[in-house]
N, CA and C atoms of all chains as a GROMACS GRO file, in nm:
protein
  540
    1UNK      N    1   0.318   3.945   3.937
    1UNK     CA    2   0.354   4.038   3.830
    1UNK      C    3   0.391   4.174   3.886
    2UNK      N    4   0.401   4.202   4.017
    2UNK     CA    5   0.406   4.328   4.062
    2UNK      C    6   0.522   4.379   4.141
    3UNK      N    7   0.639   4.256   4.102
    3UNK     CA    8   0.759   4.289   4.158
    3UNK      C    9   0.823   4.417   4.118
    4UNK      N   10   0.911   4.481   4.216
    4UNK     CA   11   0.944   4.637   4.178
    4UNK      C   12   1.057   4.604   4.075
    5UNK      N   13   0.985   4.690   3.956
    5UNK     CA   14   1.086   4.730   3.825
    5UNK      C   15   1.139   4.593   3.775
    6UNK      N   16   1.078   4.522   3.770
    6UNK     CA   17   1.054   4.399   3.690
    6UNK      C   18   0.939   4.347   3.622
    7UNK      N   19   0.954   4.351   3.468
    7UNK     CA   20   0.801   4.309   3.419
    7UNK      C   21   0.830   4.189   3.340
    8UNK      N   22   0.762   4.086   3.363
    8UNK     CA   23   0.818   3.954   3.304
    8UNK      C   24   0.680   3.971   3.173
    9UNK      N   25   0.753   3.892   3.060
    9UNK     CA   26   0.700   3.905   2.971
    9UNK      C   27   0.646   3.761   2.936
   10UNK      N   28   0.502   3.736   2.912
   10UNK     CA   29   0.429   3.598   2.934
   10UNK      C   30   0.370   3.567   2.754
   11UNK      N   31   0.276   3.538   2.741
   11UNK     CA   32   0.184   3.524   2.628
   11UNK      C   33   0.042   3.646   2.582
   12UNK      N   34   0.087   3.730   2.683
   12UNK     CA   35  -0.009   3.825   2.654
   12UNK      C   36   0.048   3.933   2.535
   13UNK      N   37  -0.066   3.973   2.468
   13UNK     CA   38  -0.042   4.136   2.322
   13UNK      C   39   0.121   4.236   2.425
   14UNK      N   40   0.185   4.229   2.315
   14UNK     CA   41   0.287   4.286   2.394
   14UNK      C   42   0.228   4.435   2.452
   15UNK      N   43   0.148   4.495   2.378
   15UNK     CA   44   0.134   4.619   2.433
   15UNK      C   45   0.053   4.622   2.615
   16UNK      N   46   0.033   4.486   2.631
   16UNK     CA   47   0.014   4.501   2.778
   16UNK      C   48   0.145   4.496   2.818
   17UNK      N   49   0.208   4.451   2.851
   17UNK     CA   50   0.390   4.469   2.860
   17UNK      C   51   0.455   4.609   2.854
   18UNK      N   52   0.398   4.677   2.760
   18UNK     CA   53   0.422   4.803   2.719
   18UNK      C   54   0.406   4.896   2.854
   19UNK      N   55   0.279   4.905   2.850
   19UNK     CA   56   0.223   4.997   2.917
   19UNK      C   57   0.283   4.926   3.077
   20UNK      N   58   0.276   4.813   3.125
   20UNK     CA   59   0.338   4.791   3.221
   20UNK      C   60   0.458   4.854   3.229
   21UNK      N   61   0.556   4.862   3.187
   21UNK     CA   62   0.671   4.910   3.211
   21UNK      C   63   0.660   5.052   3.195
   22UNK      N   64   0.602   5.147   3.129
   22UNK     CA   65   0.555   5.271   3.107
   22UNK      C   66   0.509   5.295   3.234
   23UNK      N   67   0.413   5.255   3.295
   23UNK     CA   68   0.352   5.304   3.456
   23UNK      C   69   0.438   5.284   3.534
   24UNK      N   70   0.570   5.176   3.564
   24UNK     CA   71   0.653   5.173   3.634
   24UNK      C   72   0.776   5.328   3.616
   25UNK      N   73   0.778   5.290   3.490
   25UNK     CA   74   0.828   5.458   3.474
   25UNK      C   75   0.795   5.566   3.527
   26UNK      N   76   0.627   5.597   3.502
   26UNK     CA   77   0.569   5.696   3.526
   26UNK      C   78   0.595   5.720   3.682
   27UNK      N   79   0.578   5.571   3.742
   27UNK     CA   80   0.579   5.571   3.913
   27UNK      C   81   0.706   5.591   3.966
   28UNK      N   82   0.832   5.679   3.914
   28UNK     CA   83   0.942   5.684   3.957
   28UNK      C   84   1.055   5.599   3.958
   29UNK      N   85   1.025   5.451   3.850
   29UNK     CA   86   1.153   5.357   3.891
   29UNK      C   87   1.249   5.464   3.757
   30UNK      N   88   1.387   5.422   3.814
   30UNK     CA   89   1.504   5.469   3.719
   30UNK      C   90   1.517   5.399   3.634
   31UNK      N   91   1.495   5.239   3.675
   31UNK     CA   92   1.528   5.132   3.556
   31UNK      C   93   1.420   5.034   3.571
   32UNK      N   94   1.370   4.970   3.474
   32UNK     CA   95   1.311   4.858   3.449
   32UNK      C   96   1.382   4.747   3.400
   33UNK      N   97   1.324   4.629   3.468
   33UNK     CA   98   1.387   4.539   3.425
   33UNK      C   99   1.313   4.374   3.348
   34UNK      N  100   1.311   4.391   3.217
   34UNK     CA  101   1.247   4.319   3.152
   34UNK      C  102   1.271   4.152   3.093
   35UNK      N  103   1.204   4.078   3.159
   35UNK     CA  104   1.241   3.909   3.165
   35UNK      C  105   1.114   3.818   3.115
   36UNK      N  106   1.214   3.670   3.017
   36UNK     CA  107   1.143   3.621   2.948
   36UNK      C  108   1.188   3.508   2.968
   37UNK      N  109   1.154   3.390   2.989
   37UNK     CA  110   1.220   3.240   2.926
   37UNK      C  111   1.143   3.214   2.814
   38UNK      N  112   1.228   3.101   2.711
   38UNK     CA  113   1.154   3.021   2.632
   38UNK      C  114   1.155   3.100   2.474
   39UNK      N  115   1.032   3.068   2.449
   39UNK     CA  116   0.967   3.191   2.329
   39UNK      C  117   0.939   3.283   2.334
   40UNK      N  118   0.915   3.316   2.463
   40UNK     CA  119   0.846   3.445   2.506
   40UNK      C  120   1.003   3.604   2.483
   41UNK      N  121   1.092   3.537   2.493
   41UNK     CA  122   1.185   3.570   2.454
   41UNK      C  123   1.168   3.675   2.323
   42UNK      N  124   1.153   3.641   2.242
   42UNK     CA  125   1.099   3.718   2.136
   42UNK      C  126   1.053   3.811   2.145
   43UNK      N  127   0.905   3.796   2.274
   43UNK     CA  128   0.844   3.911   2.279
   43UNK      C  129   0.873   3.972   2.336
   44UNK      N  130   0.985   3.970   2.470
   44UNK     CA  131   1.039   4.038   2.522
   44UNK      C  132   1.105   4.147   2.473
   45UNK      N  133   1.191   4.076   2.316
   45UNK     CA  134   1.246   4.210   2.232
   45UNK      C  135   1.137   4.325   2.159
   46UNK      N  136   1.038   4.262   2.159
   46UNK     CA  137   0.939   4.322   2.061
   46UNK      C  138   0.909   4.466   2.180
   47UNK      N  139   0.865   4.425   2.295
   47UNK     CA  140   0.794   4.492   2.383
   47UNK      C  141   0.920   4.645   2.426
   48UNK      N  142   1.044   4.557   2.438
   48UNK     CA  143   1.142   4.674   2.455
   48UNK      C  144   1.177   4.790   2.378
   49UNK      N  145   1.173   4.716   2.245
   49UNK     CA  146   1.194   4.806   2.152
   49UNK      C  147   1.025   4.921   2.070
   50UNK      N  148   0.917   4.862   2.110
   50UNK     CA  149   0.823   4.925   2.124
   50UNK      C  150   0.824   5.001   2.211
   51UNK      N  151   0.854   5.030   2.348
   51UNK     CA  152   0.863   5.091   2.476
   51UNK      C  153   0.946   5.207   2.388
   52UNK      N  154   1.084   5.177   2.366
   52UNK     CA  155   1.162   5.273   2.311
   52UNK      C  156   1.133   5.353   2.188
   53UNK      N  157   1.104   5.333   2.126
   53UNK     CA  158   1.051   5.358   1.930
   53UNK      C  159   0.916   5.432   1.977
   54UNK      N  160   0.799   5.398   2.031
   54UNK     CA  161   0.735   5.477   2.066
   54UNK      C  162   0.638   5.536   2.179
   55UNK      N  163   0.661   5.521   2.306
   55UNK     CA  164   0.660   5.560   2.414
   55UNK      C  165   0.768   5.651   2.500
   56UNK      N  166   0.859   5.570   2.521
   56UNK     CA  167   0.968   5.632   2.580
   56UNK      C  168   1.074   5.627   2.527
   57UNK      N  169   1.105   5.737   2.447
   57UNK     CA  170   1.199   5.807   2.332
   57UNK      C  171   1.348   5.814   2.411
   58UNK      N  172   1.299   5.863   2.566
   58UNK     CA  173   1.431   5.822   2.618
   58UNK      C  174   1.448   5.736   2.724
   59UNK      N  175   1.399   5.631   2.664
   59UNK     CA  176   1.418   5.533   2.728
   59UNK      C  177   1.561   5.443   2.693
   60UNK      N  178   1.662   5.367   2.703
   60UNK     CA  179   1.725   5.276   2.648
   60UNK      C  180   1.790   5.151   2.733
   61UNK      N  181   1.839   5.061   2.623
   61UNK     CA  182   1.886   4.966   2.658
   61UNK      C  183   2.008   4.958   2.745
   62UNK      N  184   2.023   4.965   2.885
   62UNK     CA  185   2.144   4.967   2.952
   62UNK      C  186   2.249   4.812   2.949
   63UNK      N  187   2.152   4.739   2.946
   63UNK     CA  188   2.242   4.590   2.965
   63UNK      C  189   2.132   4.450   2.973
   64UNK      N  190   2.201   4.358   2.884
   64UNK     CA  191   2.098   4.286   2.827
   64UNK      C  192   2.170   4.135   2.861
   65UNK      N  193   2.135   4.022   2.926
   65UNK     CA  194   2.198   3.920   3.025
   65UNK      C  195   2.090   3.788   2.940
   66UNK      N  196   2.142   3.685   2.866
   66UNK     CA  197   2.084   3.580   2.879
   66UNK      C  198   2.157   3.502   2.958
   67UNK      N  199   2.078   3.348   2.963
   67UNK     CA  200   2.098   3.221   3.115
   67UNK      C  201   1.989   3.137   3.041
   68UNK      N  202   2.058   2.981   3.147
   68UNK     CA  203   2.006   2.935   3.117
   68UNK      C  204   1.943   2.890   3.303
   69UNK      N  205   1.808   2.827   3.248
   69UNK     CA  206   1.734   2.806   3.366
   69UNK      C  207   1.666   2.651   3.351
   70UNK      N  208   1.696   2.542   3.471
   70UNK     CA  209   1.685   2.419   3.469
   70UNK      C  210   1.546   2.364   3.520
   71UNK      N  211   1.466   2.315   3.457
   71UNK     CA  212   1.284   2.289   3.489
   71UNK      C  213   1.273   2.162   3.489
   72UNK      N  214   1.192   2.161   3.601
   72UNK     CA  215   1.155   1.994   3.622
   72UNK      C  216   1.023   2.027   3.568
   73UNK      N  217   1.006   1.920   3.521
   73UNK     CA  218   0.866   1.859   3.490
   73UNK      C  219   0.813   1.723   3.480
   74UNK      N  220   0.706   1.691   3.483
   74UNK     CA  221   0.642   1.527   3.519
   74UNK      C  222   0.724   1.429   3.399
   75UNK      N  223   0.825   1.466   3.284
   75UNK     CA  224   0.895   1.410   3.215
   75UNK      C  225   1.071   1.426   3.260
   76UNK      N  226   1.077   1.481   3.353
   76UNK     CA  227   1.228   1.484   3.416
   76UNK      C  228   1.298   1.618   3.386
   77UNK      N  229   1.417   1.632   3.366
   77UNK     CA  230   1.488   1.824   3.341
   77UNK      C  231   1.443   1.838   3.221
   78UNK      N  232   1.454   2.027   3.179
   78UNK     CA  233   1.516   2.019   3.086
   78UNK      C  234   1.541   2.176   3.091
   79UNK      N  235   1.648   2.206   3.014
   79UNK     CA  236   1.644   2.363   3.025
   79UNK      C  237   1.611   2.426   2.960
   80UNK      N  238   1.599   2.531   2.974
   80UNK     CA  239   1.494   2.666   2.904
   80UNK      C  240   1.632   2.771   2.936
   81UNK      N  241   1.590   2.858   2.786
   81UNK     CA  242   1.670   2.982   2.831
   81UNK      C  243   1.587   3.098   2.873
   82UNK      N  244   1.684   3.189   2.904
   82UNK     CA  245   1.636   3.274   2.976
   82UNK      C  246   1.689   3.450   2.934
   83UNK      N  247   1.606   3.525   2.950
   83UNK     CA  248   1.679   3.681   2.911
   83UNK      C  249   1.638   3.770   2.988
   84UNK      N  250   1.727   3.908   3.030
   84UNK     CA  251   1.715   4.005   3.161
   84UNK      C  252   1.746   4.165   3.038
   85UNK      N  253   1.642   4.212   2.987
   85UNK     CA  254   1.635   4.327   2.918
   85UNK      C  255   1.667   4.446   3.068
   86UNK      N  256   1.765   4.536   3.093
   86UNK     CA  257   1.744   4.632   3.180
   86UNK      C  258   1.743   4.766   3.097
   87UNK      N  259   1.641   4.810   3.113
   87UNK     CA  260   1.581   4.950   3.023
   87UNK      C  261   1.601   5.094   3.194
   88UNK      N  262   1.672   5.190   3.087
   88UNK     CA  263   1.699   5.281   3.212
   88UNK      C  264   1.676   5.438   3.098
   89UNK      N  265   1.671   5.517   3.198
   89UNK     CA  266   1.594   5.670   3.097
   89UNK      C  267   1.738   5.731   3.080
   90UNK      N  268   1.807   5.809   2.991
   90UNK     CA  269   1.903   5.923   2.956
   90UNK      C  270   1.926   5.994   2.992
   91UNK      N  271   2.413   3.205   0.334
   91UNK     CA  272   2.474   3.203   0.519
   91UNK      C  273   2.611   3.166   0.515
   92UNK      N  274   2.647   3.188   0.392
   92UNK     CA  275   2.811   3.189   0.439
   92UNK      C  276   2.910   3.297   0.513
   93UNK      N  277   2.808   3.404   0.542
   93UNK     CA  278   2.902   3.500   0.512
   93UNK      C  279   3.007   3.495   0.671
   94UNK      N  280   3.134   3.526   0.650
   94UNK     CA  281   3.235   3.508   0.742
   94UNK      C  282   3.186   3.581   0.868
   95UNK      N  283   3.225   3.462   0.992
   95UNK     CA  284   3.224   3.430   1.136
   95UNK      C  285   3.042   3.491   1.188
   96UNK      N  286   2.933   3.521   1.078
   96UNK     CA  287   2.799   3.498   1.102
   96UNK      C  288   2.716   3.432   1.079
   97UNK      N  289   2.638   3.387   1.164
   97UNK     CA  290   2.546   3.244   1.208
   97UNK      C  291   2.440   3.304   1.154
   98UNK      N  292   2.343   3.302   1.126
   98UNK     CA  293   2.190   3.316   1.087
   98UNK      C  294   2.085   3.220   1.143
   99UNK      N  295   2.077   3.238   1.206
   99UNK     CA  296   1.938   3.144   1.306
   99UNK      C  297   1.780   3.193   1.213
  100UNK      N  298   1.750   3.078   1.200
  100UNK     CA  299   1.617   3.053   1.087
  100UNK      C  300   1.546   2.969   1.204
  101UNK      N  301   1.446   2.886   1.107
  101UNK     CA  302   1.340   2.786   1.174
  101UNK      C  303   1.411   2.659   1.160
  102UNK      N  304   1.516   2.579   1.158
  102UNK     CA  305   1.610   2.494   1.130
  102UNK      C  306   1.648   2.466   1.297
  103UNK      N  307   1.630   2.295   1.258
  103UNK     CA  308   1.636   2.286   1.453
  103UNK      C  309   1.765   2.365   1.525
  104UNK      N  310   1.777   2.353   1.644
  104UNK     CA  311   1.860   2.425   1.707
  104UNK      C  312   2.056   2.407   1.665
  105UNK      N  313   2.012   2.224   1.664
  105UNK     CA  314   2.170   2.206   1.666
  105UNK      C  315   2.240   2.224   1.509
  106UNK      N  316   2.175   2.250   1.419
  106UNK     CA  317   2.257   2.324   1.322
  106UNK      C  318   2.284   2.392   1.323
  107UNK      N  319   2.250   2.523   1.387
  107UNK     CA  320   2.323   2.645   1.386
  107UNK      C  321   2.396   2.677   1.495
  108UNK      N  322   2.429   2.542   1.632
  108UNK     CA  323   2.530   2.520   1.688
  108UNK      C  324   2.616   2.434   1.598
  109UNK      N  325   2.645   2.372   1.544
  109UNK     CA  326   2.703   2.283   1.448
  109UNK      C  327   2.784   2.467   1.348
  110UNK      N  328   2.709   2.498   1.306
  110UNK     CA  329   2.769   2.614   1.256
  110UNK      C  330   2.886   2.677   1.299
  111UNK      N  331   2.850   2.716   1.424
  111UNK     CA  332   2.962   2.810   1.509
  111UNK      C  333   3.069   2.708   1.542
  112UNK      N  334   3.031   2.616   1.577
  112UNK     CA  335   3.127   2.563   1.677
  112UNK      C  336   3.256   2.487   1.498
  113UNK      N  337   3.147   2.503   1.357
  113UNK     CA  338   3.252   2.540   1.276
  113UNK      C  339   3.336   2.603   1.286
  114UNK      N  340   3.267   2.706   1.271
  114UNK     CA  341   3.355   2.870   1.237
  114UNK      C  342   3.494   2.901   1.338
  115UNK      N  343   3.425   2.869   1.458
  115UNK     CA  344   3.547   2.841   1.580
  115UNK      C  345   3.619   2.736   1.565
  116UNK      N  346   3.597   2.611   1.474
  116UNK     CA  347   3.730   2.586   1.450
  116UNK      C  348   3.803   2.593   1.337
  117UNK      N  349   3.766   2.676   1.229
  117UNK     CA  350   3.793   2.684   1.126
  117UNK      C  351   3.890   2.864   1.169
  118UNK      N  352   3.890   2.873   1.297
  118UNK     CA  353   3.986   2.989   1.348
  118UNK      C  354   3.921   3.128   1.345
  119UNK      N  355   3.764   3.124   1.362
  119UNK     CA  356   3.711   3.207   1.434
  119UNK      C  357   3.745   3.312   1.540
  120UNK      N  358   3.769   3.433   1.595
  120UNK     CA  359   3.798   3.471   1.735
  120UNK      C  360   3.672   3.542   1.785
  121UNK      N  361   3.570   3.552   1.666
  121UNK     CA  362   3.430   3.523   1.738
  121UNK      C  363   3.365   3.493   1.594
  122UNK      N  364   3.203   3.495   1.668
  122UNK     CA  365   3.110   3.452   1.608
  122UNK      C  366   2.986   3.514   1.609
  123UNK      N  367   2.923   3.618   1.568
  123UNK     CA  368   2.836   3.686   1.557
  123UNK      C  369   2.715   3.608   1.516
  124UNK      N  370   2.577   3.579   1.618
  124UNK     CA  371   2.425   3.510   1.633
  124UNK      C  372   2.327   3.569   1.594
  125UNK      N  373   2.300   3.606   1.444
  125UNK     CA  374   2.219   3.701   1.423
  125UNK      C  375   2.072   3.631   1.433
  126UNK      N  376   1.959   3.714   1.413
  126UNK     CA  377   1.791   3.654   1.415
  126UNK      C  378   1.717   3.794   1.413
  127UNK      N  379   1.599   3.730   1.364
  127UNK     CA  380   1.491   3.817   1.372
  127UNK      C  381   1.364   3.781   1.396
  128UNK      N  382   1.264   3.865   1.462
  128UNK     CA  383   1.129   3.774   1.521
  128UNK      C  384   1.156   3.729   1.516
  129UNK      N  385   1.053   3.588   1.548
  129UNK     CA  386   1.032   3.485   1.669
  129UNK      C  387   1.182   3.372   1.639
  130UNK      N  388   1.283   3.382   1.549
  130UNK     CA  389   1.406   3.335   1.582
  130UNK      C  390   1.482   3.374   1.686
  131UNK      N  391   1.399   3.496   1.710
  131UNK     CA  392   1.511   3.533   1.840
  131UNK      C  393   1.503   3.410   1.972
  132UNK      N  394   1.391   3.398   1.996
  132UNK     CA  395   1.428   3.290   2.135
  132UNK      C  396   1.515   3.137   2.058
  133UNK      N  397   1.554   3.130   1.953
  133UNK     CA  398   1.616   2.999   1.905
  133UNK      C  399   1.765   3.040   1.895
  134UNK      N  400   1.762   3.193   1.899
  134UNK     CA  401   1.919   3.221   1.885
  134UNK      C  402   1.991   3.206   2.029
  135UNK      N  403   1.922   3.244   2.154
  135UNK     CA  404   1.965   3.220   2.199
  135UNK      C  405   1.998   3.082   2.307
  136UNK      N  406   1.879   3.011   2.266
  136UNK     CA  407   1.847   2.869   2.272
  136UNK      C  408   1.995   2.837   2.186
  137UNK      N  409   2.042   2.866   2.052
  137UNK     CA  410   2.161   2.829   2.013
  137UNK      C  411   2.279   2.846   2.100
  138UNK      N  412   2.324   2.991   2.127
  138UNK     CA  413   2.349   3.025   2.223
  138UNK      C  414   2.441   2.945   2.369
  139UNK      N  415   2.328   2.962   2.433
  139UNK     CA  416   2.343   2.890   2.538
  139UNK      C  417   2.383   2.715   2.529
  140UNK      N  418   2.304   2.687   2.432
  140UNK     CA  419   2.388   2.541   2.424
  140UNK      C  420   2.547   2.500   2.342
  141UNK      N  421   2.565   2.600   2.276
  141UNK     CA  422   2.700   2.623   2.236
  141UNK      C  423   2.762   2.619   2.339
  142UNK      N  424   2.754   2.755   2.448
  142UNK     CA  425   2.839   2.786   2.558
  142UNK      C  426   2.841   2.676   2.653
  143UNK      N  427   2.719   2.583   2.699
  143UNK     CA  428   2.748   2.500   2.795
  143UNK      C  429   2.791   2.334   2.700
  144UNK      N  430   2.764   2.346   2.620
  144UNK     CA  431   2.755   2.196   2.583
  144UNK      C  432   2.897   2.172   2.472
  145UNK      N  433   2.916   2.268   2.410
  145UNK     CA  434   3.002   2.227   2.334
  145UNK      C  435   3.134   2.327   2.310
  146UNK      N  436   3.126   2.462   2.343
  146UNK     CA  437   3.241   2.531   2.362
  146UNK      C  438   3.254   2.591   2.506
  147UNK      N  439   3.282   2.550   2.624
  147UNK     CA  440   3.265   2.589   2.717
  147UNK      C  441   3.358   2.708   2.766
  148UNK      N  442   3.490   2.727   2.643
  148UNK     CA  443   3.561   2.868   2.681
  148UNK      C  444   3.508   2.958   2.605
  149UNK      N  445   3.340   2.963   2.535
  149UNK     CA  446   3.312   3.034   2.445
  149UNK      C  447   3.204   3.122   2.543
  150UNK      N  448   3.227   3.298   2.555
  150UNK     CA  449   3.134   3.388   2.588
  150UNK      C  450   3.125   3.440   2.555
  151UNK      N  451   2.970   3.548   2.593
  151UNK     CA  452   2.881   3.632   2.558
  151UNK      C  453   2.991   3.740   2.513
  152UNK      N  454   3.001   3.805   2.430
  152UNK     CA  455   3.100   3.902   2.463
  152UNK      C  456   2.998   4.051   2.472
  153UNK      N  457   2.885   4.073   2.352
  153UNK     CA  458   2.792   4.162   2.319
  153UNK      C  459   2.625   4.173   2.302
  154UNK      N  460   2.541   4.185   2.309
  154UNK     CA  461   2.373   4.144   2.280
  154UNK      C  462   2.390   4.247   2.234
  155UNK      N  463   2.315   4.308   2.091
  155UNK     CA  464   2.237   4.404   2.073
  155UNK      C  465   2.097   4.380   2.048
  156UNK      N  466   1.998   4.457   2.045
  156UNK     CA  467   1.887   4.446   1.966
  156UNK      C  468   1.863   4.596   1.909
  157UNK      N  469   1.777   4.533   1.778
  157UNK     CA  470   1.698   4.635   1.724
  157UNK      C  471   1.577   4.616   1.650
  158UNK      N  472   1.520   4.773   1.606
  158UNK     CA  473   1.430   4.683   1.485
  158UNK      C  474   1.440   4.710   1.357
  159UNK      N  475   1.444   4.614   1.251
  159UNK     CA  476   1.394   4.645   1.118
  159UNK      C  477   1.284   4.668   1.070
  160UNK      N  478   1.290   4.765   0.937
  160UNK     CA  479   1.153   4.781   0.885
  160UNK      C  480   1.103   4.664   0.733
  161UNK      N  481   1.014   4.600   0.737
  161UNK     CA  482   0.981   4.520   0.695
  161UNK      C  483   0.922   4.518   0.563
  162UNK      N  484   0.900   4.533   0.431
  162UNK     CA  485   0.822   4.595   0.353
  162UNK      C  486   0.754   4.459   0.261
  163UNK      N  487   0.610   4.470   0.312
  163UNK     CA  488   0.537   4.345   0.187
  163UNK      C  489   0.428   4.393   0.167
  164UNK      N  490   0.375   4.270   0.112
  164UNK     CA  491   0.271   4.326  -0.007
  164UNK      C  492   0.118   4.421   0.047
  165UNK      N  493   0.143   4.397   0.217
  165UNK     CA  494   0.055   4.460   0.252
  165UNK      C  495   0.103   4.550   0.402
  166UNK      N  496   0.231   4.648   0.291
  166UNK     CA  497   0.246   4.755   0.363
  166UNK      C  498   0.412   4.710   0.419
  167UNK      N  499   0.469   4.829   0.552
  167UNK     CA  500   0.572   4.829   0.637
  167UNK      C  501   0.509   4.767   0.758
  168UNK      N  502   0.604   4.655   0.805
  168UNK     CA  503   0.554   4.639   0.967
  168UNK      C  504   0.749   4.636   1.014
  169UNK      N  505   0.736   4.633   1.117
  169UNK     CA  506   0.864   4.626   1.202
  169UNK      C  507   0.886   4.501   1.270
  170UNK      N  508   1.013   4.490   1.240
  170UNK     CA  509   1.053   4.349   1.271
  170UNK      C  510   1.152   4.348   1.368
  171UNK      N  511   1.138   4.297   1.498
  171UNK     CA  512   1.315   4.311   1.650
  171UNK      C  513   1.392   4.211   1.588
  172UNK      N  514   1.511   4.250   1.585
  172UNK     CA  515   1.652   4.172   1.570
  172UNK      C  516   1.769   4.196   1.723
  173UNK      N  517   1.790   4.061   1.667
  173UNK     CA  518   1.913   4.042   1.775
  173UNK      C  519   2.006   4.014   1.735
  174UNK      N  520   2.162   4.055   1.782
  174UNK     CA  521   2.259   4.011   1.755
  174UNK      C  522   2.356   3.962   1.881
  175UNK      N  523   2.411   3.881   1.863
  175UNK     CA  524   2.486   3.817   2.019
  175UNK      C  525   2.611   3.751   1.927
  176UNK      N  526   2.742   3.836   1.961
  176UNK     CA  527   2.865   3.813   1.966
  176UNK      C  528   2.926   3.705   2.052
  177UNK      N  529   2.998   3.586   2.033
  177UNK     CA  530   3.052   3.519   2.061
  177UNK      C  531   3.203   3.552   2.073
  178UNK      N  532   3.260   3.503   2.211
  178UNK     CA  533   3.374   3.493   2.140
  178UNK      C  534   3.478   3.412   2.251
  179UNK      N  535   3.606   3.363   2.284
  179UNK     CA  536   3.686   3.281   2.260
  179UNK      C  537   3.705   3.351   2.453
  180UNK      N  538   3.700   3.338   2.581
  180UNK     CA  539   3.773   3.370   2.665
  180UNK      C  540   3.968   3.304   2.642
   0.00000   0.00000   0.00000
């Protein structure tokens, strides 16, 4: 979870997400970069737009990338999508 | 959900609201606007992506936005993330 300026977004209260990307801020990155497959997807939007709305006012959305991503599992492929939120300050 | 060249992604399995677009695109579409809100968002683009690889393959991303709405029920305002993802015709 501690890759630079990347916070992947899992099953945890988004406001842990939050504050992750907030301390990366605080610690000097220019941009964050926020990633989800699946459902989690969702929360990925939730967490960004919380970051923005009320934490970091100037924070915004620079460029926003879905994909798709191919998973094996003990039942054979299947794909999952995928999303790349990049949040950068004004 | 009729309204011209926009999709509405609900809780309705995935391939109807690929079945939708890949209407609209041939009913002479030059795009197709993927709207959703909460947890539809990871199905929109689950729509999405299987449009682009599976059944319109000259069809791309052209735009993502997100935002949020404000929500109003019987117990109060909560905020709701929306997405929108533009389709359209390379």
């Amino acid at each position: 979870m501690d890759e630079d300026n990347v916070v992947y977004v899992g099953n945890k209260p988004v406001m842990n997400y939050v504050l992750a990307i907030v301390t990366q801020f605080n610690n000097g990155a220019k941009e964050v970069t926020v990633k989800a497959r699946g459902r989690a997807i969702s929360r990925a939007v939730d967490v960004t737009e919380v970051t923005k709305h009320r934490f970091l006012k100037e924070a915004a959305v620079k460029d926003i990338k879905i994909g798709t991503e191919k998973m094996v599992s003990e039942r054979g492929g299947t794909n999952i999508s995928t999303m790349e939120i990049v949040l950068g300050l004004d």
